[in-house]
C-alpha positions in Angstrom: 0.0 0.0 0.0 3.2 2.2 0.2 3.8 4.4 -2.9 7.6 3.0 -3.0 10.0 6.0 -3.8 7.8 8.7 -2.7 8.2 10.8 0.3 5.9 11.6 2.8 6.4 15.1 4.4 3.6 15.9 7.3 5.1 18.6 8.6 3.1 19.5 11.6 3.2 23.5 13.1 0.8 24.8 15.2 -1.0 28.4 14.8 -1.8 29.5 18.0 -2.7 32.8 19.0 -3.2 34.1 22.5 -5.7 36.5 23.2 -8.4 37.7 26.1 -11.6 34.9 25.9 -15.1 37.0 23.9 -18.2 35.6 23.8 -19.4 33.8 21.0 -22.6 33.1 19.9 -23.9 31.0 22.5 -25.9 27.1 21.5 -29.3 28.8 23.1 -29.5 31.1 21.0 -32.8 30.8 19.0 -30.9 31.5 15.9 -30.1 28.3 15.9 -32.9 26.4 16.5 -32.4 23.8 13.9 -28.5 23.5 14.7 -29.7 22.4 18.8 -31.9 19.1 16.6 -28.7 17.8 15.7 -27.0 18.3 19.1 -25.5 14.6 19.9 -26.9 13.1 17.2 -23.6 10.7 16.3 -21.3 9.6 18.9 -17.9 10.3 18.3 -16.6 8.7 21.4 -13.7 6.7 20.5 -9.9 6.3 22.0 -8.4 4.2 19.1 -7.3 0.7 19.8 -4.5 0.7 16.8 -4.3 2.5 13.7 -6.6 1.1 12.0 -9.7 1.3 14.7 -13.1 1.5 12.9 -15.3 1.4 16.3 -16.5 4.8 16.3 -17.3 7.5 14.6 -15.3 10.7 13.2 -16.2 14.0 13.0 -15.2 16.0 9.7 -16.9 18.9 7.5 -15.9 20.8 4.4 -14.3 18.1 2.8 -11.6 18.0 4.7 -9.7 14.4 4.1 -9.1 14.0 8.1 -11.4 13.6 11.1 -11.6 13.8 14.6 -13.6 11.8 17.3 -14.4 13.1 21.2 -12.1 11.3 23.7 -14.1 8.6 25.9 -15.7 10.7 28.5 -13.0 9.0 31.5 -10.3 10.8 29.8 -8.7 14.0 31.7 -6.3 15.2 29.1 -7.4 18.1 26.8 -7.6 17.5 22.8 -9.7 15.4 20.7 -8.9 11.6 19.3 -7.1 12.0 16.4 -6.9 12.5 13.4 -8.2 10.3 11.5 -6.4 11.0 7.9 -8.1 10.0 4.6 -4.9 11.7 3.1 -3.6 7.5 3.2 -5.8 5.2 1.4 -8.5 3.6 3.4 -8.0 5.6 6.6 -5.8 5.5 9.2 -5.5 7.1 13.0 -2.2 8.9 13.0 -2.4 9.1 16.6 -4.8 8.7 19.5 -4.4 12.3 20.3 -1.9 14.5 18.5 -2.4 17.4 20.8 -2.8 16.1 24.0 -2.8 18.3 26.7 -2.3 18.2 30.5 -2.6 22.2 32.6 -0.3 22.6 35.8 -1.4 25.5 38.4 1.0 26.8 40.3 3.8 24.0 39.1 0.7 21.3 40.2 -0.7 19.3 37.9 -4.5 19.9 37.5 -6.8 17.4 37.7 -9.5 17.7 35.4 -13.0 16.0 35.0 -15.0 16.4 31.6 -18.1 17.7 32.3 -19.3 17.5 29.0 -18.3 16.6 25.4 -20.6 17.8 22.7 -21.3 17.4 18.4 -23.1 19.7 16.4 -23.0 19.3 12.7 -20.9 22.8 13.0 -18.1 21.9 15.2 -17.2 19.8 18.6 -17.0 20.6 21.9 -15.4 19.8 25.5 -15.8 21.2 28.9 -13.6 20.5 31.9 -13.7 21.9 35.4 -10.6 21.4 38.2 -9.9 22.9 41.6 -8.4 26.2 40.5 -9.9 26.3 36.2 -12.3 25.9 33.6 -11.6 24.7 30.4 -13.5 25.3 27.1 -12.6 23.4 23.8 -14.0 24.3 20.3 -12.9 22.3 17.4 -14.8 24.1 14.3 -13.5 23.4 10.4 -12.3 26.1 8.7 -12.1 24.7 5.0 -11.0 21.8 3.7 -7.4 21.9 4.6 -7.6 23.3 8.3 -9.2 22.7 11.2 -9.2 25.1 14.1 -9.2 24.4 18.0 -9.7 27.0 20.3 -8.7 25.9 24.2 -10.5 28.9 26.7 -9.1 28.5 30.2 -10.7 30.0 33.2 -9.9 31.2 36.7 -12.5 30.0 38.9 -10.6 30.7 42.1 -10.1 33.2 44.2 -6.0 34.2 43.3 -4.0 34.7 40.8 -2.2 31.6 39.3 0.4 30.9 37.4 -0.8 28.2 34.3 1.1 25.8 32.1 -0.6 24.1 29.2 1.8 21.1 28.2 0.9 19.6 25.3 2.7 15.8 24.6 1.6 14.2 21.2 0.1 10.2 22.2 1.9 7.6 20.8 2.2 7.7 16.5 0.1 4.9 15.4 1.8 4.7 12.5 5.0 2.5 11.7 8.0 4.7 9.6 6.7 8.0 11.3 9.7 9.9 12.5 9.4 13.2 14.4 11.8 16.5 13.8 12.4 20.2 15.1 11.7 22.9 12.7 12.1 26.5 12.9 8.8 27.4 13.4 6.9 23.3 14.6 7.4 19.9 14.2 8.1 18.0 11.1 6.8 14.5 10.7 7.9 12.5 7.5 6.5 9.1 6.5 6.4 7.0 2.9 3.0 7.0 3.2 1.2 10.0 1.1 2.2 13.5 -0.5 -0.1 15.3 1.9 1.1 17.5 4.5 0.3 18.5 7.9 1.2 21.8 9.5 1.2 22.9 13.6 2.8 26.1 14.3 4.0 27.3 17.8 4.1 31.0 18.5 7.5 32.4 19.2 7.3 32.4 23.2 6.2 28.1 23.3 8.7 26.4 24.5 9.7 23.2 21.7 11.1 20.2 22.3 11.1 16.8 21.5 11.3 14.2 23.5 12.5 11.1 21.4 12.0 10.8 17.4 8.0 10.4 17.9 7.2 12.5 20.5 7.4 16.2 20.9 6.4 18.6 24.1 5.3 22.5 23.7 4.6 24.3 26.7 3.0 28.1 27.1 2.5 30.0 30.6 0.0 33.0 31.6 -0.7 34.5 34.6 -3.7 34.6 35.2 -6.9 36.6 38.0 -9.8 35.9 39.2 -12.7 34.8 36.8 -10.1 36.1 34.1 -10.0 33.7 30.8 -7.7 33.2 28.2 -7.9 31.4 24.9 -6.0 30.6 22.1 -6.7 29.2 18.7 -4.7 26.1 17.2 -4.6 25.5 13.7 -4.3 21.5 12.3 -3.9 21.7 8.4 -3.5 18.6 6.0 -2.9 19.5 2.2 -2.2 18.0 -0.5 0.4 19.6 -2.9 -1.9 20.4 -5.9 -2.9 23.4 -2.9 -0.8 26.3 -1.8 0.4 26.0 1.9 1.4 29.2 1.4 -1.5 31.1 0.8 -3.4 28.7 3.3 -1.0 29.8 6.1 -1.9 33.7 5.4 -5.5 32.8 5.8 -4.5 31.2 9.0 -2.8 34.1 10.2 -5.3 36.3 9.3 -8.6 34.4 10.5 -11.4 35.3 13.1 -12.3 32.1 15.3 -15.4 33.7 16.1 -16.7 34.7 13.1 -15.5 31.1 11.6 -17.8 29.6 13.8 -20.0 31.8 13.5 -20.2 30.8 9.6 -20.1 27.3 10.5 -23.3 27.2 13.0 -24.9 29.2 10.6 -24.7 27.3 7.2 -25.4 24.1 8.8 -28.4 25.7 10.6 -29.8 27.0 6.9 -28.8 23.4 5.7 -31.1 21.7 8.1 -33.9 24.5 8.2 -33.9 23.5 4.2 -34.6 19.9 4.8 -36.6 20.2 8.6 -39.1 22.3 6.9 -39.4 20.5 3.6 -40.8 17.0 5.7 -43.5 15.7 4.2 -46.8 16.9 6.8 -47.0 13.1 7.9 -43.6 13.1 9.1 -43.9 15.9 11.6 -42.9 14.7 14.8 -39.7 15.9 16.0 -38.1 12.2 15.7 -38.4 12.5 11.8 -36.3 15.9 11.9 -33.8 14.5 13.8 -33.5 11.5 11.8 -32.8 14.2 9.3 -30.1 16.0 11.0 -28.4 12.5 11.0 -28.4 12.0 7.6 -27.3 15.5 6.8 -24.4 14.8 9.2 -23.4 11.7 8.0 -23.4 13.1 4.0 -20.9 15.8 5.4 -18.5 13.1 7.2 -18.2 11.3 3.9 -17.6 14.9 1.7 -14.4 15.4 0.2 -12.7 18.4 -1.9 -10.4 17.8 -5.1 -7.6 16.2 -4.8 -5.3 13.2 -6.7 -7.1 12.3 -9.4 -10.3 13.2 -8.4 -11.0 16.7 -9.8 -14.5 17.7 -8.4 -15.3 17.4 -4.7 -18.1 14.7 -3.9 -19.0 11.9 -0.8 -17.2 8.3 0.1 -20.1 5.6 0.4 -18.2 5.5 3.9 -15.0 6.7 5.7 -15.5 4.2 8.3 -14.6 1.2 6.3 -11.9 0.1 4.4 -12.2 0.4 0.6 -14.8 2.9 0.4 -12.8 5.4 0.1 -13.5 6.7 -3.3 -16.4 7.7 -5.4 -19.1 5.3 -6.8 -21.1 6.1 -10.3 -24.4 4.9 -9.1 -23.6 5.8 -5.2 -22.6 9.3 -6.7 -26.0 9.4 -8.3 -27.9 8.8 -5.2 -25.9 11.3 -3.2 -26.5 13.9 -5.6 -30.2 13.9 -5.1 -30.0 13.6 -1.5 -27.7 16.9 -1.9 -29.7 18.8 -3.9 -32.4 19.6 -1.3 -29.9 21.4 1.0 -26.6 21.9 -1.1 -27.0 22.4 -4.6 -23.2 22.7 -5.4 -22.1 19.9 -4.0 -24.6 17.9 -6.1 -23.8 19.2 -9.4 -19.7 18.5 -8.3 -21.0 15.2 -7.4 -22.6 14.6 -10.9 -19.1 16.3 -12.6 -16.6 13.9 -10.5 -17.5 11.1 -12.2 -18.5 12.6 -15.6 -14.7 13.7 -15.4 -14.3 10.1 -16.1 -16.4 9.7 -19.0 -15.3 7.4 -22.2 -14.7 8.5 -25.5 -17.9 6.2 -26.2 -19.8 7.5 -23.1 -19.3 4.6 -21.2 -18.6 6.0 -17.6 -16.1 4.2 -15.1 -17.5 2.4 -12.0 -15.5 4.0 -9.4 -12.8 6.3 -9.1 -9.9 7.0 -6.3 -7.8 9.8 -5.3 -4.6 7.9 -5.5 -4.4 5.4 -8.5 -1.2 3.9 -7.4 -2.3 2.4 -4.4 -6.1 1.6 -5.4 -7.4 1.8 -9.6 -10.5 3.1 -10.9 -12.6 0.1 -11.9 -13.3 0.1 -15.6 -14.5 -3.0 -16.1 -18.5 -2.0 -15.7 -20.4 0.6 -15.0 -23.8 1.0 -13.0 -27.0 1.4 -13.6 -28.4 4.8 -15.8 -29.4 6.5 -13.0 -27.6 9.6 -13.7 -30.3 11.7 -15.5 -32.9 11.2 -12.4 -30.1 12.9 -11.0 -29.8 15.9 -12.9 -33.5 15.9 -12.9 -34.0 16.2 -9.5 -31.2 19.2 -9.0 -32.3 21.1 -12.3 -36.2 21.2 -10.1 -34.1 23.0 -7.6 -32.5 25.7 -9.0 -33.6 25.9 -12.9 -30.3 26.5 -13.4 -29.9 26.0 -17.5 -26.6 26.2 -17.8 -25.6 23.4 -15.8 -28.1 21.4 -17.9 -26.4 22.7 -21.3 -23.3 22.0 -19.5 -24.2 17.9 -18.5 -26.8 16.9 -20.9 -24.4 16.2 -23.8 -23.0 13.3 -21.6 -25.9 12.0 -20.3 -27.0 11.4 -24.0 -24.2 9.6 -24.8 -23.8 7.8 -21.7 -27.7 6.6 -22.6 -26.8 6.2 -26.3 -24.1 4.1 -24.9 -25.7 1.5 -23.5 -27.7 0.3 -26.6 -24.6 0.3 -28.3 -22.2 -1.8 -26.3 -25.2 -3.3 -24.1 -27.8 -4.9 -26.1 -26.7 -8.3 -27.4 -29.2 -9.1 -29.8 -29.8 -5.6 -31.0 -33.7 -5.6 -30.4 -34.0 -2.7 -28.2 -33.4 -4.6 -24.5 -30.5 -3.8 -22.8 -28.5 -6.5 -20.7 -25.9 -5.8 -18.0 -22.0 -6.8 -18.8 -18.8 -5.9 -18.4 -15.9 -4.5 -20.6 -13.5 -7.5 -19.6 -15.9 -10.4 -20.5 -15.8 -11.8 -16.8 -19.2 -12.6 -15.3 -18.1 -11.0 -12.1 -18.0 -7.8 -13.1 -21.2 -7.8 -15.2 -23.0 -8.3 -11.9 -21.2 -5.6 -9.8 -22.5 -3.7 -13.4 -25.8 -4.2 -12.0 -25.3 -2.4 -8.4 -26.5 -5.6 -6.9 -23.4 -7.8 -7.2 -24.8 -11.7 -6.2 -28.6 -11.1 -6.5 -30.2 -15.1 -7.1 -31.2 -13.5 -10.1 -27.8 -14.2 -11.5 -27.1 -17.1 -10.1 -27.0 -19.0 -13.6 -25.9 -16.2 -15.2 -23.6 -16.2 -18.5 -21.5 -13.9 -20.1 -21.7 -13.5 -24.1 -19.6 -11.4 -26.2 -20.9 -8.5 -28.3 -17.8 -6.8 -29.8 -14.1 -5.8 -28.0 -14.4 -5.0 -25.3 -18.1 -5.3 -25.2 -20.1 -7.8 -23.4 -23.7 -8.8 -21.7 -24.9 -11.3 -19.4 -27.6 -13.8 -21.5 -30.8 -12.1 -19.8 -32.4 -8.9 -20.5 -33.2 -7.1 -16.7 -36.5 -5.5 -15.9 -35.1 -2.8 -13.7 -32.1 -1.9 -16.2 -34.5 -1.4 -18.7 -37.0 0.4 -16.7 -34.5 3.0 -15.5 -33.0 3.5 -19.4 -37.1 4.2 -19.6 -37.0 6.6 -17.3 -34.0 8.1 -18.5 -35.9 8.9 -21.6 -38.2 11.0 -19.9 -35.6 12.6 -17.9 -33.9 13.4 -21.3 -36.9 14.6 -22.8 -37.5 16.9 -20.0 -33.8 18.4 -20.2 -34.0 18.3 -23.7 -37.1 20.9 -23.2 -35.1 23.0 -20.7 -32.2 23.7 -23.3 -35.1 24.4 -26.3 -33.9 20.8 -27.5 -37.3 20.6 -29.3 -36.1 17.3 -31.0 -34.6 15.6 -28.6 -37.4 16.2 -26.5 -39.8 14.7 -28.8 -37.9 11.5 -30.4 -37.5 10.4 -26.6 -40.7 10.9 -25.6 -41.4 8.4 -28.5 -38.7 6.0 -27.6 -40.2 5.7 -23.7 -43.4 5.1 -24.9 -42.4 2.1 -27.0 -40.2 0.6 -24.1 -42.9 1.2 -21.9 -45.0 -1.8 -24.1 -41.9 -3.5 -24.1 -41.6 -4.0 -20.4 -45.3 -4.2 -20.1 -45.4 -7.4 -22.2 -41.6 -8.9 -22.0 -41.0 -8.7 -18.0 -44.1 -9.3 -15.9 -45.5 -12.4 -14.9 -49.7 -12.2 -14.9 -49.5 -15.6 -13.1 -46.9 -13.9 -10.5 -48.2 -10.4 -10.2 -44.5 -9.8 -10.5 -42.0 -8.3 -12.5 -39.1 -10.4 -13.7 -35.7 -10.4 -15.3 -36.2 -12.8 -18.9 -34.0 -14.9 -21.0 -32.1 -12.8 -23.9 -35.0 -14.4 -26.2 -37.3 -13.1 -23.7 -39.7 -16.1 -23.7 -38.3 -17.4 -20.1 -38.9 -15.8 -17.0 -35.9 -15.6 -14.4 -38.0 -16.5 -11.2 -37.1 -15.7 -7.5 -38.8 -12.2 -6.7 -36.2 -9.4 -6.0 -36.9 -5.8 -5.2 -36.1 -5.6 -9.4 -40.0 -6.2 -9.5 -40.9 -3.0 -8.3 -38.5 -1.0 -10.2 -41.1 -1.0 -13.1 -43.3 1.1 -10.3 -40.7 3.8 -9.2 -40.5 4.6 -13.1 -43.6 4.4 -14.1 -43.6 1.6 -16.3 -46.1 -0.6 -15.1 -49.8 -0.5 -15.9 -52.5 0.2 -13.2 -53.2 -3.4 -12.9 -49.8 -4.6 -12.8 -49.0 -2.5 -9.9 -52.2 -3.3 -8.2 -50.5 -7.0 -8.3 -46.9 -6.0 -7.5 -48.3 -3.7 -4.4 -50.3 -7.0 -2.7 -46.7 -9.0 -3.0 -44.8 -5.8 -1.6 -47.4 -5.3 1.4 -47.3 -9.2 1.9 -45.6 -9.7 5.6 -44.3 -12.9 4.7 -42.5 -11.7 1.8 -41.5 -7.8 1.5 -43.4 -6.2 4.4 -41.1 -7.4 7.2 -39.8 -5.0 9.9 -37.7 -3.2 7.6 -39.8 -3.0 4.6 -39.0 -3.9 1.0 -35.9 -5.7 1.2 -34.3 -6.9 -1.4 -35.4 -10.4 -1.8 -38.3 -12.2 -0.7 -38.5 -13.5 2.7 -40.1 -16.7 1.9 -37.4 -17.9 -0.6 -35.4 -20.6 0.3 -32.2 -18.6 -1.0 -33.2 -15.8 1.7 -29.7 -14.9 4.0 -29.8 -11.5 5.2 -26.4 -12.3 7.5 -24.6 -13.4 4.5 -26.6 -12.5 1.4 -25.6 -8.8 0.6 -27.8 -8.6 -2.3 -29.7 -12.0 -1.2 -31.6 -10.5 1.8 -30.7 -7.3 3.3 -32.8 -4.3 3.2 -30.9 -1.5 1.3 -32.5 1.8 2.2 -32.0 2.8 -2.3 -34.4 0.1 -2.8 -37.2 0.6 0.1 -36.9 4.1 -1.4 -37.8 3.1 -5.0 -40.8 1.0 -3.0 -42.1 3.7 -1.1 -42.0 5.8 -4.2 -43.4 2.8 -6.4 -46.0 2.9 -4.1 -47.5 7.0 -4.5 -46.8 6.7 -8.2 -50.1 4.3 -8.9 -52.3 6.0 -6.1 -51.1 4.2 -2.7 -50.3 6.4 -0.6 -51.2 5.0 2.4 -49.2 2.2 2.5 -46.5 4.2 1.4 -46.6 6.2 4.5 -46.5 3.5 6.3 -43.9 1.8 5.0 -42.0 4.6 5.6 -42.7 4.9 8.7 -42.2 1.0 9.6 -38.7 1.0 7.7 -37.3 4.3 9.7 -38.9 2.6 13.1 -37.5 -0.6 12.2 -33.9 -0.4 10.9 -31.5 0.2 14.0 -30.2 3.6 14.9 -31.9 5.2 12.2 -34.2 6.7 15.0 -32.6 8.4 18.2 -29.0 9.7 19.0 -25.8 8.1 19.3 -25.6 5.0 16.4 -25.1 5.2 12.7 -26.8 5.4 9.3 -26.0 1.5 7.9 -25.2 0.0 4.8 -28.0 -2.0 5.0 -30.4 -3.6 7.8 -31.4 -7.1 8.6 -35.3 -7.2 7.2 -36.4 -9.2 10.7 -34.3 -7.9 13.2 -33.7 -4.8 12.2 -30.2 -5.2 12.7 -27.7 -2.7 11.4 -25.2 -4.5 8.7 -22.1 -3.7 6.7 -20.4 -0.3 7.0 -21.3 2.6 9.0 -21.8 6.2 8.0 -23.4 5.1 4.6 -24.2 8.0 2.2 -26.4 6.4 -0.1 -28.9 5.3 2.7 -28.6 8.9 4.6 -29.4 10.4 1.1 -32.4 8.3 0.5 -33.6 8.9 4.2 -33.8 12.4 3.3 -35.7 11.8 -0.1 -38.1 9.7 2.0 -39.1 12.0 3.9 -39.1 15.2 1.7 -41.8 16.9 -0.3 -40.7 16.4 -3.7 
């Protein structure tokens, strides 16, 4: 995983300015009203085991590629766990607490107890109280390269005293980490990345270091009764495409306050945007919270430009290993789930992986920061869901330029598909890969070992070029959506042909999947044989897919929604999973895609649902699958990769983005 001639260079300084403590804007305030929903929403407790810890949570915000988590609460030290850099592949702790702390009054240490350790989506905070002080720590993000710590100590007694603040990095976590004096910090060089990190002392701290991976800095102030100092420390990672230069003017010249100030109020705007957007059934204050947790757990995963990656956009997950790049379809997901609060992001999303695109439109799988350690998968794509997409943010903002700007590659991403996708040429598209393995025609699918490919085979179409041998229902219901989509960006751009020749072509698919794909015996929809005479049985959450898009007739849904609302097939605890209950292949532990309920697919349900009229049962669906899927509801436990259909159980990785962004569309007015 090491880059093997490279150099590492985290040189680590520490801005930290001294001044008299001011009031900021205090948590009460009404002003932030919708900041105080989120208050403790994610715990962030964590004290890393080893390097490579993924227990708990981390707490990051503009993109920045490194986190930070609260110490447990039985630790007396100042600082924060951490960080947690992203700037290595996969994640790693660099240390449990790179600016520990420890206060001595009057040449005594202090014993401290931690009142309290608070998250907002806007910053972190810990209070301490001793015998002779009070201590106030803010961590707040300033951009994506730097965050900024203030530490406020007061005088609570009754005489002046004399205090030290000692601060002694914990242990590197890391192994070829070596520690060195600079003129202004510490300089900390590893093999490891071609970010750097930056702490810079003042010029009265005292600098030392201890042995080649620890250093000590040490600053004194008198100080009297009730009187409180602060000062600000400044933790930067960057990667060289960025100028340390110019970011170390902006840290001399910043305002904490006013930072903060920025912070609390953006996210509060962010979450006023989705809190009052709920849909009126969703009212209770349990539904916005669930809210501020998924809008939190989309900004852990956000990251800014850097490597290859060109456009800023969200990990499926920092907390586990090998999601640490962007996903096509993932991307696609996010990008809706953005656009009700954050329209930027959402459109960077959508360009991050149209970066990628093909000469032929086909567009890559996924994509990493640092292709010598990880590649970008080109042997599939995902499924055509990138039109929705720009759908969804164009209702937004009407912002026509972004639509001139995208739409030529959404065409020929679409046109793509019946050109290097449709085996026998008859208007039915298959998934397939561009390296003729079977493999990676399913991951093309987004649901890698569904039963329905159990028998699947792989057939060639041209180099490079190849299908499985069945045509999919919910592949070809989403290129039939697609059309629409096109048609209707076609009409934003005055595309008056376009607009009309794909109007035409969804109406003929439309039949097609009509009369190919569903079973009247079944009441279900199905993937078929390439010769489309044999059904591919074993009902999957594919069979509603014809719902969500609007491809099915009235009666055909009326059939599908009795099988969906069935509690012995798809209306289990965590509604419409993705496979029914009741098959013999059903494994939610150990099934992925054979089982599990993925929060994309109860979405497409839900929706499926209020597109032919039912309503009701969509609303409680809803209302069953947040209830039912662990930690979705109340503080403290994650957003998962997917849920256990029975138990309710939370499976795979934490932090997921795609199931946070499909929480919020749940529960939004459209």
């Amino acid at each position: 995983m090491v880059q093997k001639g490279s150099v590492f260079v985290l040189s680590l300084f520490l801005v930290l300015s001294c001044n008299d403590a001011q009031k900021t804007p205090g948590m009460d305030d009404a002003h932030y009203d919708f900041l105080e929903i989120g208050k403790n929403i994610l715990n962030y407790h964590i004290t890393p085991k080893d390097a490579r810890d993924r227990d708990g949570l981390m707490f990051s915000d503009q993109g920045a590629w490194f986190a930070f988590g609260l110490k447990d609460t039985n630790n007396t030290s100042l600082g924060f766990s951490g960080p947690f850099l992203m700037t290595q592949q996969n994640g790693i702790w660099l240390s449990n607490s790179l600016m520990n702390a420890v206060i001595r009054v009057d040449d005594q240490f202090e014993s401290l107890k931690n009142d309290a350790s608070t998250s907002y989506s806007s910053h972190l905070e810990n209070s301490y109280s001793g015998n002779s002080v009070a201590v106030r720590e803010t961590l707040v993000f300033k951009n994506g390269h730097t965050a900024l710590v203030q530490t406020q100590i007061t005088n609570t007694g009754q005489e002046t005293i004399n205090v030290d603040m000692v601060w002694e990095n914990s242990p590197i976590l890391i192994d070829g980490i070596s520690l060195s004096l600079t003129e202004n910090g510490v300089e900390i060089n590893s093999t490891k990345s071609d970010a750097k990190g930056y702490l810079t002392f003042p010029e009265n701290t005292n600098l030392s270091l201890v042995d080649s991976l620890q250093f000590s800095a040490q600053q004194n102030w008198s100080l009297k009764p009730n009187e409180t100092k602060e000062m600000v420390v400044a933790h930067t990672f960057i990667f060289p495409e960025y100028s340390w230069e110019e970011e170390s003017k902006q840290i001399a010249q910043h305002d904490f306050d006013v930072i903060l100030k920025d912070r609390k109020n953006e996210k509060n705007e962010q979450l006023k945007a989705l809190i009052e957007n709920r849909k009126s059934e969703f009212s209770d204050e349990k539904y916005a919270e669930v809210l501020a947790k998924a809008h939190l757990t989309l900004q852990n995963n956000w990251r800014i430009p850097a490597g290859e990656l060109k456009h800023e956009g969200l990990f499926p997950s920092y907390n586990y290993r090998g999601f640490h790049g962007f996903w096509a379809w993932d991307s696609w997901k996010h990008a809706v789930g953005l656009a009700y609060y954050n329209i930027d992001l959402a459109k960077n999303q959508m360009r991050a992986m149209f970066d990628f695109q093909s000469e032929d439109g086909f567009i890559v799988d996924c994509i990493f920061r640092d292709t010598t350690i990880e590649a970008h998968n080109y042997r599939d794509t995902k499924p055509p869901l990138s039109a929705w997409a720009v759908v969804k943010i164009y209702e937004k903002d009407k912002d026509a330029d972004f639509v001139k700007e995208i739409y030529p590659k959404l065409k020929k991403y679409h046109e793509w598909w019946y050109a290097k996708r449709d085996h026998d040429q008859d208007g039915l598209c298959e998934y397939g890969s561009t390296d003729g393995t079977v493999i990676a025609a399913k991951w093309e699918s987004g649901m890698d070992n569904a039963i329905r490919f159990d028998d699947s085979k792989i057939l060639k179409n041209a180099e490079g070029a190849y299908s499985l041998d069945q045509e999919s229902v919910d592949l070809n219901a989403y290129l039939y959506a697609e059309k629409l989509y096109l048609s209707e960006l076609a009409a934003a751009i005055n595309n008056l042909e376009d607009e009309k020749s794909y109007k035409e072509e969804a109406e003929l698919l439309k039949n097609r999947i009509q009369q190919q794909f569903y079973d009247p015996e079944d009441g279900w929809f199905y993937d078929t044989t390439l010769d489309g005479k044999t059904f591919i049985k074993g009902e999957g959450s594919e069979g509603w897919t014809a719902l969500w898009t609007k491809a099915a007739t009235q009666e055909q849904a009326d059939a599908v929604k009795i099988r969906m609302m069935d509690p012995e097939k798809f209306y289990t605890k965590v509604p419409f999973q993705t496979m029914s209950a009741d098959h013999e292949k059903f494994n939610p532990l150990k099934g992925y895609w054979r089982g599990p309920n993925w929060l994309d697919q109860s979405y497409f349900g839900v929706e499926g649902l209020r597109n032919y009229g039912f309503n009701t049962e969509a609303d409680a669906a809803t209302h069953q699958i947040i209830a039912g899927a662990e930690g979705v509801l109340g503080k403290g436990l994650a957003i998962r990769e997917n849920y256990h259909p029975i138990t309710g159980q939370g499976l795979n990785a934490q932090s997921f983005s795609w199931s946070a962004a499909h929480l919020i569309m749940l529960l939004q007015n459209n």
